[in-house]
Structure formats: structure tokens, C-alpha cells
N, C-alpha and C positions, 0 to 999 in steps of 0.2 A: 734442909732436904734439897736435892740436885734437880733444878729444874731443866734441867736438859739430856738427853740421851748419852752417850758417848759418839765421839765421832768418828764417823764412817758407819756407823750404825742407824739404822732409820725406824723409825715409826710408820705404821701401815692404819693412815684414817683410811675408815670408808672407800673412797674414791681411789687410795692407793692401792688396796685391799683387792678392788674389784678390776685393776688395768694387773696386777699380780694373778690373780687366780684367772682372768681371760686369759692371760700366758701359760699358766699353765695346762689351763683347759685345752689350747693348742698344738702344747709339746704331748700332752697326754694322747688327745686323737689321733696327731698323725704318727707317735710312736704306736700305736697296739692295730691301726689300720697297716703299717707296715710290719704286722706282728711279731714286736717285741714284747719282753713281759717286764713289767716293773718287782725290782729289788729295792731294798735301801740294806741303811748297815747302819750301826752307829756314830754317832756325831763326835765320839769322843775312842783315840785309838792309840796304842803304843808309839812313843815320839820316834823311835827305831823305825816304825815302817816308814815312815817319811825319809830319814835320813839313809836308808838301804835306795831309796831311790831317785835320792835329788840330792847327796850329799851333804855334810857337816854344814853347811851355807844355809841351807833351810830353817836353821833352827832361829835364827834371827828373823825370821819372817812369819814364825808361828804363835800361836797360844798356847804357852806353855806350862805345866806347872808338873809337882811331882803328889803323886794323891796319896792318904793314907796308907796305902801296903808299899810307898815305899816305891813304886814307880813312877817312870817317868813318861809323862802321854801328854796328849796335843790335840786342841779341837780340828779338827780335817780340812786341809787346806783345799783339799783335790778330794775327788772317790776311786781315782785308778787303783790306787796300794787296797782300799777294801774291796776292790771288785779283785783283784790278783787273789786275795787271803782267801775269798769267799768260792772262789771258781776252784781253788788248790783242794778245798776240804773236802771237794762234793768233784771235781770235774771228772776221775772216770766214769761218774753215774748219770753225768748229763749230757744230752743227745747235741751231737754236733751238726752243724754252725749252735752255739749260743748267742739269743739276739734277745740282750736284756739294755733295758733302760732304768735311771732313777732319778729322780727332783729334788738332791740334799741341800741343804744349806750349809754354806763353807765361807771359813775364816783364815782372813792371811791381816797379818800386823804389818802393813804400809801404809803411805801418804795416800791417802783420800782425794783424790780428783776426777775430772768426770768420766764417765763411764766406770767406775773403781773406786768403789768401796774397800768397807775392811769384813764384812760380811755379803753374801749374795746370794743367791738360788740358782743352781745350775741346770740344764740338764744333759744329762753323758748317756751315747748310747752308744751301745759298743757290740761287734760282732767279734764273736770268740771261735777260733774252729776252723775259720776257712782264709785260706792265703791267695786267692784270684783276685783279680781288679772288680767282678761284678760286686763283691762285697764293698772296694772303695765304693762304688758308684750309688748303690744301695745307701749309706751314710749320706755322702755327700747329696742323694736325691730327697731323704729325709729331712736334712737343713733345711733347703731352698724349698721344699715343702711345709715348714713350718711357719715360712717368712711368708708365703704365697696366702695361707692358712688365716696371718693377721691381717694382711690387707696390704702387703709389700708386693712389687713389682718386680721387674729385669732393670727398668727406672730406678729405683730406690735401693736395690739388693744388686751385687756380685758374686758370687763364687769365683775363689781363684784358686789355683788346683798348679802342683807342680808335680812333681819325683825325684826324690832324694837318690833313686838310683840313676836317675838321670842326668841331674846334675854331677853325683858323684862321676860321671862314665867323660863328661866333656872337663872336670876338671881334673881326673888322671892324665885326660891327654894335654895338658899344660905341664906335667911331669913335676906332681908334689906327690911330697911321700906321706905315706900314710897320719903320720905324727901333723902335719901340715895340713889335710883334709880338715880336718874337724874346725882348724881354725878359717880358714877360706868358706867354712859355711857360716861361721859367725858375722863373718863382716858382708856376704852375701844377704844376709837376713838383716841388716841395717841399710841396707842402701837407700829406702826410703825417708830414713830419718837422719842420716846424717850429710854430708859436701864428700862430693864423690874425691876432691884433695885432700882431707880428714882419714877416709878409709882407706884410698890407697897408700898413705904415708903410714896409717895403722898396722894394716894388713903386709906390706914390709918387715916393717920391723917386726910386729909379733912373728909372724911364720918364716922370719928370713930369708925372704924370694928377693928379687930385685922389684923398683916399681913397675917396669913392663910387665912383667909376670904378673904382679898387683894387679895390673889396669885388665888385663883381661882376663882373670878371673871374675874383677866385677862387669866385665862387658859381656858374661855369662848370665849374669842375671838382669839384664837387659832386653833379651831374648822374653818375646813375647808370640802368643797363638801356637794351636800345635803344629803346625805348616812348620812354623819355623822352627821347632825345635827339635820337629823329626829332621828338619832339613840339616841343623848343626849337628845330631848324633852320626847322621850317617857319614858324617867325616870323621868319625872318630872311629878308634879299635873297639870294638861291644859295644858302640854305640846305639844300632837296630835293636838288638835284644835287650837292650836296658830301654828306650823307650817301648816296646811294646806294651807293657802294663798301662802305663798312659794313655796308650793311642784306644785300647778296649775301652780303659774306662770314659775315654769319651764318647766311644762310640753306643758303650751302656746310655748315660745321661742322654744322646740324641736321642734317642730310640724310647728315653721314660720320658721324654716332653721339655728336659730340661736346658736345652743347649742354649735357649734364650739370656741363659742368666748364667753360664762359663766364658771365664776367660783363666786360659792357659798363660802363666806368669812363672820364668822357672828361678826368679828370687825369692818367692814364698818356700822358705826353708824347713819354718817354724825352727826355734830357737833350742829345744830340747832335743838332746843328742839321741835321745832313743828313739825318735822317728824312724824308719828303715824302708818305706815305699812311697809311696803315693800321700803327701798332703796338703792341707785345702784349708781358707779364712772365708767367711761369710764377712765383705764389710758395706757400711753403705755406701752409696754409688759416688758421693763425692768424697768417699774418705776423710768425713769431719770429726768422726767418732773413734775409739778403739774399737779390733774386730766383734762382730755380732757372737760368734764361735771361731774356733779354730781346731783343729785333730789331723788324725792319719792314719798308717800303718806305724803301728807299735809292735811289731816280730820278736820273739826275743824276750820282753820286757817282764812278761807274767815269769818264766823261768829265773830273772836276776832276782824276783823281789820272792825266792822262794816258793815259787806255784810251779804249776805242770807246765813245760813247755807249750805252747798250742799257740799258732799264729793270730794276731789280734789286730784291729782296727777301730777309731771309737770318736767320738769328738764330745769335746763342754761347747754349751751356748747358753750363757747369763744371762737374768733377765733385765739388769740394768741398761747395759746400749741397747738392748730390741726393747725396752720401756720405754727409753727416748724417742724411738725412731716411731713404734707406733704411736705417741702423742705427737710428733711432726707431721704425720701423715693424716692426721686427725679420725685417728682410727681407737681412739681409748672407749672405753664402755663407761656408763653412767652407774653409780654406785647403786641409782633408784634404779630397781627390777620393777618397781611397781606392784598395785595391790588386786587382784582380783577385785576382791572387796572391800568394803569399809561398811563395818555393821555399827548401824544407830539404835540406841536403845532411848526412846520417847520420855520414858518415865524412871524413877529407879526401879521398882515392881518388875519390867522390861528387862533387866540386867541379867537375871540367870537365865530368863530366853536366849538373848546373845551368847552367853555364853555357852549354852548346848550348840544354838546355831553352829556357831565357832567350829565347837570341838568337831561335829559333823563334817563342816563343807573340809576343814584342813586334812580332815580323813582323806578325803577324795582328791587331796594333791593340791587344792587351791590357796593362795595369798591370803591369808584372811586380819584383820585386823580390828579392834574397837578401841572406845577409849576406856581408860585404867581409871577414870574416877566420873561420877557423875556428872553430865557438862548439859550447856541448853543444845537444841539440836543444830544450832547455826555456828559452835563452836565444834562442834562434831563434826559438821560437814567440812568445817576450812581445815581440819588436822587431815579428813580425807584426801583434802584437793591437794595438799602440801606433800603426801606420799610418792607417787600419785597412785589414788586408787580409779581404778576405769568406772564402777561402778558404787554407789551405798546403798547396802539395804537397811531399809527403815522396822523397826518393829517397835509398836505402842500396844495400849490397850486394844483397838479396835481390833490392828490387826491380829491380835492372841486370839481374840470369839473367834475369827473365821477361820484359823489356822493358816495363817497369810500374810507376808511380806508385801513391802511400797518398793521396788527396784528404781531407782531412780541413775541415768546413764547421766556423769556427771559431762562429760564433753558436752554433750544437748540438750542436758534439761531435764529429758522427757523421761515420766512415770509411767508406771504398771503393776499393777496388782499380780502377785503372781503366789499360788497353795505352795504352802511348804514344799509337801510332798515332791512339786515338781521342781521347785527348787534344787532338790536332793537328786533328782533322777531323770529329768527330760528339760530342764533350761540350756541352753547353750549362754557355755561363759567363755567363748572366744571370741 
């Protein structure tokens, strides 16, 4: 028998179980406070919808197999192609803007290193319906709100936010042709990770510019703050009007409290050509991690993969790097919630007392716990203190005559007699 998992795949003890479900409990509040509504879809989907929108190259990267009828389908790499399928079936009936969220678990077949897995938990939220920048800002206020949420900072957290129509407007006026675009945003979106004499010698050859032309393309994406960006469009032909989406949605973010934590970067490309406006990476403040999340505007894209036309914007943010960063920040949650109570049973006779007690107080919402086998009371009490329970109630013979518990507050020691009844209905257990 395999005593090991697969890798890239993990096991969720306790303690991991419990810094996962505070994440989630995060991405949940501050998505339905900014009222979206949670969707899912299946975990398992035709391999076709994937490669209608990532092309024939994806299928190397999936889980693949072909199932009894004879098709062929793929555990879910992304949720965008099931949000696209799901919004096409239903979208003239549903009320525009669409602002739905989901928390699937997705699988991609790669090299396992940190931050990146070969399974994770995502969460996508996406507004469907409306093509203004307040919908960017809205998205991108919801990230930085999730990070604020755990215990992350303007210290610990960035937002960096550009526009692909932006960029596109200063790199027409270096005078590439359309064919040429696509790849000047490639090597734009690398400039952090590779030797800026690597890219210009790349960015040559592939797009057949000279290296001049190279060098400032990538001194395009150099260009940092909106001051400066506004300042380089308005040297350009359409320049004004292609930043203007940017300049609102900053001026959204100030106005929702968030400007502590933007910075305008207009190399942040993201790498997927169906971006078409405004996109943005949550990472941490010393860039030691891969991004927390990354999204945009995706225009366009529900229509290629088969759906209704309808403008769209959306972002993933995995719990893997914001796992990390809240256990950096010493912001994890303790797997022990702790016990209301720990009920002692004195005698065996005492046993089916406790366990009405039980079934009673857990009616009423409270932690309740005993032990599963007959034990002396001093062994009873250390399984309480080890939970930890705040308090034990004791229950023996005596206390059954008078219909009456020994509350004992295990921090201090101290006992109290205290009637069932009020036990049930007038103790304060806070």
C-alpha cells in the first residue's frame, strides 16, 4: 500500500484544514458583502472546452482521460470555460451586471514548487454584463479586501494594475503591426523575470523589429504611477482616450479606501491574450512569492468559447500563496475552537445523565464534549484541559438528588453549584 499522497497533491490535517476553511471563510464574506452569489459547476468537463480556449497546448497540462461513452474530458484546470457554458444557457434570463463567485478545486499536471501545486482551491469572481472601469475597481477592491480581511497590510500586499489598452496605444506609436503586438506584450510580461539583454535580443528576433525598437518597447513597461502613464499616452495618437479607463478606475479605488495598496505598473500585461482592458496581480510586498491572484477584463471571450456575447471582468486567487503569507504574518487560526464544555460523569450510573445533558446543551449551539468510555474523574478532567474546554461540568450521584451540576471554570479552579434547569436557560456560557 502507497504510503504517500501523490505529488503536488496534499493532505489537509486539522491545523491545515482550519488556515483553508479561515480562507475561505474570507473569500466567502467579503464576496456576498460585496453582493455576489456563489455558483459552482462540475469538477469534471469536456477536454474541447479547454482547448476552444487555451488551445491544443493545454492538453499537456491537464488530467486527462476518455470515460465510458467514449469521450474525451479533463478535471478543470480554471472555472472561466464553466462560467462562459453556464452564463450561455441561462444568460438572456439573468439580470445584468452578473456578479457571481465560486471556490472549486482545480487541477493542472505541472512541476510542483512553491506557491504551485498540481491541485488548489480558487476563488473567481467575475462581473458579467457591465464594460465601465467601475466594475475593474469593484474586482480589484474585492481582492485587496480579502487580503485586509486576513490580516494583510499596504505593507505585506500590492495591487498592481495596468491596461492592455494602454499599453497597446504607446506601443502602436513605436509603429508595429498588428501581427507584432501580440508578441511585444509577451516579452513585456517577462521583463521581471528575465535580463533585459535576453529580451531585447528575443523580442528582435521573434517580432523582427530592430533592437532599438526592442529597447523601447520594453522601456514601455518601465513606466510606473498613473502620473506617468497618463503623461506618456498623451504623447501618443489615442493616447488620452485609451488611458481614460485607468485613470476612473483609480480614481474608483481612492474613493473605496484603497489607494494605500495600488501601484500603477504598465508591465503587468498578464500573459493571456484574451485580456482586452484593465488588468491587475495581488503580490506580496517583497515579491518573494508567485502572485496572490491575478485577472482583468476579458471582453470578448464568453462569445469565443460559445456563450452570449456580454462584456466580462473576473479574477482567480489561490489559497496556496495567501496560505503562506497568512502563516508569515502570523495570522493562521488554531485548529482547537475549543470546548464550551467538558461533561464528567462521576460514576458509570452518571453516563446516560451526560448524555441527555449533551444532547440538550448542543441543541442550543454549544461545544459540548465527554468521554467515550468510563474513566476516573482526574483522567476526565486532563482530556478536558487538552481540548481546550473553558469549562467541566461534573455530574455524580449527589448531584442527580438535587437536579444539579458542579461547574467548575477550568482557568481558575473555582466551583459552583448550579440547577439544571438554569443550566438550560439562564447561565451565561460566554
Amino acid at each position: 500500500m502507497q504510503s504517500q499522497g501523490l505529488p503536488g497533491f496534499r493532505d489537509f490535517y486539522p491545523d491545515d484544514a482550519a488556515l483553508r476553511n479561515h480562507i475561505f471563510a474570507a473569500w466567502r464574506d467579503v464576496a456576498r458583502r460585496y453582493g455576489f452569489q456563489e455558483y459552482d459547476g462540475p469538477p469534471l468537463e469536456p477536454l474541447e472546452l479547454y482547448v476552444k480556449k487555451s488551445g491544443a497546448e493545454i492538453v499537456g497540462q491537464l488530467y486527462t482521460f476518455e470515460d465510458r461513452g467514449g469521450r474525451s474530458v479533463a478535471f478543470r484546470p480554471e472555472m472561466t470555460p464553466t462560467l462562459a457554458r453556464m452564463v450561455a444557457a441561462r444568460g438572456r434570463a439573468l439580470k445584468k451586471p452578473i456578479r457571481w463567485f465560486s471556490l472549486p478545486q482545480l487541477m493542472r499536471y505541472e512541476r510542483p514548487q512553491r506557491g504551485r501545486l498540481r491541485e488548489h482551491f480558487q476563488l473567481n469572481m467575475d462581473i458579467i454584463g457591465e464594460p465601465g472601469p467601475l466594475a475593474d475597481a469593484e474586482l480589484i477592491a474585492a481582492a485587496i479586501d480579502i487580503t485586509r480581511k486576513l490580516g494583510l497590510g499596504p505593507a505585506d500586499v500590492r495591487a498592481r494594475i495596468s491596461d492592455r489598452r494602454a499599453v497597446r496605444a504607446l506601443v502602436d506609436a513605436l509603429g508595429l503591426s498588428d501581427a507584432q503586438v501580440p508578441i511585444a506584450f509577451q516579452y513585456i510580461d517577462k521583463i521581471e523575470r528575465e535580463s533585459r539583454a535576453t529580451l531585447i535580443d528575443g523580442l528582435a528576433d521573434s517580432a523582427g523589429i530592430s533592437s532599438d525598437t526592442a529597447e523601447q518597447v520594453l522601456d514601455l513597461g518601465d513606466i510606473r504611477g498613473l502620473e506617468g502613464a497618463l503623461a506618456a499616452l498623451d504623447e501618443v495618437p489615442g493616447g488620452a482616450e485609451a488611458g481614460e479607463p485607468l485613470r476612473h478606475c483609480v480614481a474608483a479605488l481612492d474613493a473605496l479606501g484603497m489607494s494605500e495598496y495600488v501601484d500603477i505598473e504598465l508591465c503587468v500585461v498578464r500573459g493571456l491574450a484574451y485580456y482586452t482592458g484593465i488588468v491587475f496581480e495581488l503580490f506580496d510586498a517583497h515579491k518573494a512569492l508567485r502572485a496572490i491572484c491575478g485577472g482583468g477584463r476579458y471582453d470578448g471571450l464568453l462569445a469565443a468559447l460559445g456563450g452570449t456575447d456580454l462584456p466580462a471582468a473576473g479574477f482567480g486567487m489561490g489559497d496556496v500563496v495567501l496560505g503562506e503569507l497568512v502563516t508569515e504574518a502570523g495570522a493562521r487560526p488554531s485548529a482547537q475552537v475549543g470546548l464550551d464544555a467538558f461533561l464528567v460523569a462521576v460514576t458509570g450510573e452518571d453516563v446516560p445523565h451526560v448524555l441527555q445533558l449533551a444532547r440538550q446543551l448542543r441543541d442550543r449551539g454549544l461545544r459540548i464534549e465527554y468521554a467515550l468510555k468510563q474513566q476516573s474523574i482526574a483522567k476526565q478532567l486532563k482530556l478536558a484541559a487538552s481540548r481546550p474546554a473553558k469549562r467541566a461540568v461534573v455530574i455524580g450521584p449527589d448531584e442527580r438528588a438535587h437536579s444539579e451540576v458542579v461547574v467548575r471554570d477550568l482557568e481558575s479552579g473555582k466551583e459552583q453549584r448550579v440547577a439544571v434547569d438554569s443550566l438550560l436557560q439562564g447561565y451565561s456560557w460566554s
